[in-house]
N, C-alpha and C positions, 0 to 999 in steps of 0.2 A: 588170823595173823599170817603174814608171810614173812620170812626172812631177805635181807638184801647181805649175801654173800661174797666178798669182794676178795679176792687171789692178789697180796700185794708184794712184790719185789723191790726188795729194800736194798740198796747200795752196801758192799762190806763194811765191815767197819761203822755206821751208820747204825747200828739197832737200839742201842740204850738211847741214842736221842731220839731215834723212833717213835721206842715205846711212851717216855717221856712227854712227847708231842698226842699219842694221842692219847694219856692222861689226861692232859690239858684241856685235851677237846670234850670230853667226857661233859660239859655243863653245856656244852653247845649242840649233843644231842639230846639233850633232856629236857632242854629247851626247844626242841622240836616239834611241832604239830606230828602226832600219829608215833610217837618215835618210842617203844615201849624197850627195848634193851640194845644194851651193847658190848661185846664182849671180841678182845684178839688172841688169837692162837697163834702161835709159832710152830712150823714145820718142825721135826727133830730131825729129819732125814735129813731135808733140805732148807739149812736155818736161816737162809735169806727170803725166805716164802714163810710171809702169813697168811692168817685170813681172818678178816673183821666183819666177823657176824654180827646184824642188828636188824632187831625184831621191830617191824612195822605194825599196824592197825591197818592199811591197805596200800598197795601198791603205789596207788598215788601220791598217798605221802609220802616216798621216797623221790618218785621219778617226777614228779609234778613239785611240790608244796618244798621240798628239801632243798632238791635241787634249782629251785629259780630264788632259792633265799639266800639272806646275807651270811647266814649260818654254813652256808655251802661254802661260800667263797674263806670266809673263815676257815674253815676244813681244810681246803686245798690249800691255802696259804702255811701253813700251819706245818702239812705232811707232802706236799708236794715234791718238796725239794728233795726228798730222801729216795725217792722212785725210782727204779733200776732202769722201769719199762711201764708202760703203761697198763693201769689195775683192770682184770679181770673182772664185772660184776656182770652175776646172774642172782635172778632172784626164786626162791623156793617158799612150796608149803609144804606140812606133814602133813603126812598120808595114813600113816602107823607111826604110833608111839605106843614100843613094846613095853615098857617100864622106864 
């Protein structure tokens, strides 16, 4: 499994519709080829930075299979409009998992 890790800068004022919005989307990746979790965090330092971690099956089904589907374009439609800046993604595996 790899993670697709995305750094997202959210407009002030802007975050309960946010968060709201990607509720919403929550069936659109579960409906995903390869798409096994999805989870957003909120900075506390810096509360206009999130980050929306979501567990793949492989790489490709993020950067291939996600992103050329209608499910994508939904996504953006959806959360786009909230963007401070344009989203940060990288993507990770574990290496160690201490507990």
């Amino acid at each position: 499994m790899i993670y697709e890790i995305a750094e997202l800068y959210i407009k002030p004022a802007e975050h309960d519709a946010f968060q709201a919005a990607v509720a919403r989307a929550v069936p659109i990746f579960q409906a995903a080829t390869g798409c096994l979790s999805l989870r957003l965090d909120r900075d506390i330092e810096t509360p206009d930075t999130y980050h929306l971690v979501i567990g793949w099956q492989t790489l490709e089904h993020h950067t291939v299979d996600f992103r050329g589907s209608a499910g994508f374009q939904d996504w953006r439609a959806l959360v786009g409009g909230f963007f401070a800046q344009a989203p940060k993604v990288e993507h990770f595996r574990t290496v160690v998992a201490g507990f």
